[in-house]
Backbone as numpy.savetxt, mean C-alpha at the origin, in Angstrom:
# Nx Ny Nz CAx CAy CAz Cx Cy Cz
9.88 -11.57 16.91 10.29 -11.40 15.53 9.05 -11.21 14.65
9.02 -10.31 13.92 7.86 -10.01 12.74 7.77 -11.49 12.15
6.21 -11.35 11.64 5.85 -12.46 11.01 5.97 -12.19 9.81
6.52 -12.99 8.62 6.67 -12.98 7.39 5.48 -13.06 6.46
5.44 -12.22 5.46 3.98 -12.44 4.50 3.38 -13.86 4.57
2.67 -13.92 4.53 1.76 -16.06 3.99 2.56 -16.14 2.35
2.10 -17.36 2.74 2.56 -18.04 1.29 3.66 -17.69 0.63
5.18 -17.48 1.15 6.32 -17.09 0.53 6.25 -15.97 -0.45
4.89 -14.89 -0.44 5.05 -13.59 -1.08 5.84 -12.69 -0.39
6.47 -11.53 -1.46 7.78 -10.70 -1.21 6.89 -9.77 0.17
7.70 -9.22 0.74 7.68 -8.30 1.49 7.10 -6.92 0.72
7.44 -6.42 -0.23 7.46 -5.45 -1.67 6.34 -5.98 -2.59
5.42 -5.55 -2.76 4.67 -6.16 -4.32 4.26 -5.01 -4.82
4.92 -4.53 -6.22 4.25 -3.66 -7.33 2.77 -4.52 -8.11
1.74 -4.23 -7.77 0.89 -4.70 -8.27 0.54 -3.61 -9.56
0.39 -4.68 -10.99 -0.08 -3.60 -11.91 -1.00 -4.25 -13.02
-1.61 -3.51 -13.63 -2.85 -4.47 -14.39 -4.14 -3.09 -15.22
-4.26 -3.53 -15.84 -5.24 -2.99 -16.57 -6.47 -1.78 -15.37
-7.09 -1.12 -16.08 -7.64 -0.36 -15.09 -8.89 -1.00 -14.50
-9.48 -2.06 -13.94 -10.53 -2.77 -14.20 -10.84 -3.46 -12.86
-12.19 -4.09 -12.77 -12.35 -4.60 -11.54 -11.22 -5.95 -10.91
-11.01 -6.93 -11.89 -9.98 -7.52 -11.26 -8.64 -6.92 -10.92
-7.99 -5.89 -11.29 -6.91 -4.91 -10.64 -7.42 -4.79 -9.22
-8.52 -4.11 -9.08 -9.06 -3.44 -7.64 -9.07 -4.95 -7.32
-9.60 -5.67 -7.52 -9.70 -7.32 -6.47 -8.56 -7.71 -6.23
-7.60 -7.54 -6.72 -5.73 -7.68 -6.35 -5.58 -6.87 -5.18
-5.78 -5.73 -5.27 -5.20 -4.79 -4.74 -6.08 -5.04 -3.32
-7.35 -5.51 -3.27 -7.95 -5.64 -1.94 -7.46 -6.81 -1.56
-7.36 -8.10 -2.30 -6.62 -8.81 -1.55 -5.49 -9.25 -1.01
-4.71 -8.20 -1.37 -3.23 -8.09 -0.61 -3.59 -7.71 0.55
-4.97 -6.06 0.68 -4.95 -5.52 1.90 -5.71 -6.29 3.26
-6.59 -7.61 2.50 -6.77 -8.30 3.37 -6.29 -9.48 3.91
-4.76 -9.38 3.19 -3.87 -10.51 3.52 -3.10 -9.29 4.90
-2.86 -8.53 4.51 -1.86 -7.63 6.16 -1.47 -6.61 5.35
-1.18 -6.92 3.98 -0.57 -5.90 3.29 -0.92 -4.39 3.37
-0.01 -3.31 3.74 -0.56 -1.78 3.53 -0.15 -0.84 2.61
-0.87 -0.23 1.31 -1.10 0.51 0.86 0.36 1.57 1.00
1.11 1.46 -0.40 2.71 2.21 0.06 3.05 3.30 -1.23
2.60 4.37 -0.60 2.65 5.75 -1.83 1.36 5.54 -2.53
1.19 6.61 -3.22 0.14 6.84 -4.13 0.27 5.86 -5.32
-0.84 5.83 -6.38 -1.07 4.13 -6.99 -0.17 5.29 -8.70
-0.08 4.81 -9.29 0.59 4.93 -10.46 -0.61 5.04 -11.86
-0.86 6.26 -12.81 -1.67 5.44 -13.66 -0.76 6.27 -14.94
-1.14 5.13 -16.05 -0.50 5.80 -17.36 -1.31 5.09 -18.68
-1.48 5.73 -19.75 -2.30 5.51 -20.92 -1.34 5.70 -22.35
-2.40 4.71 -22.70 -2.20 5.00 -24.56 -3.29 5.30 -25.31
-3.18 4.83 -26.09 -4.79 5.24 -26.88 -5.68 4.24 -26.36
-5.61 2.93 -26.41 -6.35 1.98 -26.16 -6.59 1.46 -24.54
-5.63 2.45 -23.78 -5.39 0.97 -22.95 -4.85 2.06 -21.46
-5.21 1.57 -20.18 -4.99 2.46 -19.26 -4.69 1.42 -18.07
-2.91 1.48 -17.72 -2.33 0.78 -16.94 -1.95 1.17 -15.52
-2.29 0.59 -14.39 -2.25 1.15 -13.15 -1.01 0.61 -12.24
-0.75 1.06 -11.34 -0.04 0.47 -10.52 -0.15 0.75 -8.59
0.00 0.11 -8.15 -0.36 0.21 -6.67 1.10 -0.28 -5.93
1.74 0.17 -5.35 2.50 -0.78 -3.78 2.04 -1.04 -3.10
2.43 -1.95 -2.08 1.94 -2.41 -0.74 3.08 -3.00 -0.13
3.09 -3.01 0.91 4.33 -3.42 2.02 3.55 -4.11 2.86
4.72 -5.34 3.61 4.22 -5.74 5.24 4.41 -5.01 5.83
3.49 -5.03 6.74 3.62 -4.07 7.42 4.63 -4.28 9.04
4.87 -5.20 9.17 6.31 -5.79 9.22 7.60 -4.98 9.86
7.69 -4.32 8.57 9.22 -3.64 8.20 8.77 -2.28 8.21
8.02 -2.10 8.66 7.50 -0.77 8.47 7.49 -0.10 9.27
8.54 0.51 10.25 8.13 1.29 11.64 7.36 2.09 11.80
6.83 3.22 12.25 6.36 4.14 12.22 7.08 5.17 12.67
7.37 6.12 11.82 8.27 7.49 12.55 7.47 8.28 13.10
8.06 9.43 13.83 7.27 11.09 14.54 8.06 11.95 13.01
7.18 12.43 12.63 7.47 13.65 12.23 7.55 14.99 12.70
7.85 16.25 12.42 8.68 17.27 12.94 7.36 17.95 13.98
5.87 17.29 13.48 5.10 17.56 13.83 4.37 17.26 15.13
4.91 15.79 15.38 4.66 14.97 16.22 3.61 13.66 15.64
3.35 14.03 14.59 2.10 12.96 13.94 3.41 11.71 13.41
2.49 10.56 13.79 3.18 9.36 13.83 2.62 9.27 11.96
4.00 8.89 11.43 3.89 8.22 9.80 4.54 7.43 9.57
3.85 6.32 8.45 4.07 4.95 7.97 5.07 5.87 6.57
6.33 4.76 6.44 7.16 5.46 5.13 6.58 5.52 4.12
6.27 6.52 3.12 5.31 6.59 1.72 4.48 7.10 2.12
3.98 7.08 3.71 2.67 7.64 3.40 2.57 9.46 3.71
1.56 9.90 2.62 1.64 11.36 2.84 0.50 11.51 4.16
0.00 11.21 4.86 -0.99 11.53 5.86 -0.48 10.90 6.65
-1.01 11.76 8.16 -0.18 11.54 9.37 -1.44 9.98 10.22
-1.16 9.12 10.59 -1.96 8.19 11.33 -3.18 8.80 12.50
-4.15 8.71 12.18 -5.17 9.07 13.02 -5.77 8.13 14.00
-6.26 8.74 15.01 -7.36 7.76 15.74 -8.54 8.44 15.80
-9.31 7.50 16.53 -11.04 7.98 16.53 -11.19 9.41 17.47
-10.27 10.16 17.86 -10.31 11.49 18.79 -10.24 12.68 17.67
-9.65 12.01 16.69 -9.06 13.11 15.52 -9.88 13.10 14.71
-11.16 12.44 14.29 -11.66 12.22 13.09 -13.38 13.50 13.80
């Protein structure tokens, strides 16, 4: 059975916050809790003020499909999973 996030956090977290170094320190420490990176990050402005947003998923619940291509993908993500033969 998949292991559940630590500390009774959701499976799902919209992380969002000002455009700034503690945003990015959120956002890394989800990814060094297990959490992975889900769709592209979100940004939007006003005059003063520039608000971001990121997903992340366990990775958990996350199967990995074949696409039509044969490249294995995580859901959300636009790039196909690589290994060190491909790079």
């Amino acid at each position: 059975m998949p292991q559940p996030p630590p500390d009774g956090l959701p499976v799902y977290r919209l992380l969002t916050g000002c455009d700034d170094d503690a945003f990015c320190r959120r956002v890394s420490e989800a990814l060094q809790l297990g959490y992975q990176l889900y769709g592209s990050p979100a940004v939007a402005s006003d005059r003063d003020r520039v608000t971001v947003a990121q997903a992340v998923l366990w990775p958990a619940r996350l199967p990995p499909s074949t696409d039509e291509t044969g490249s294995r993908r995580w859901p959300g993500s636009r790039f196909p999973e690589t290994d060190d033969r491909e790079r």
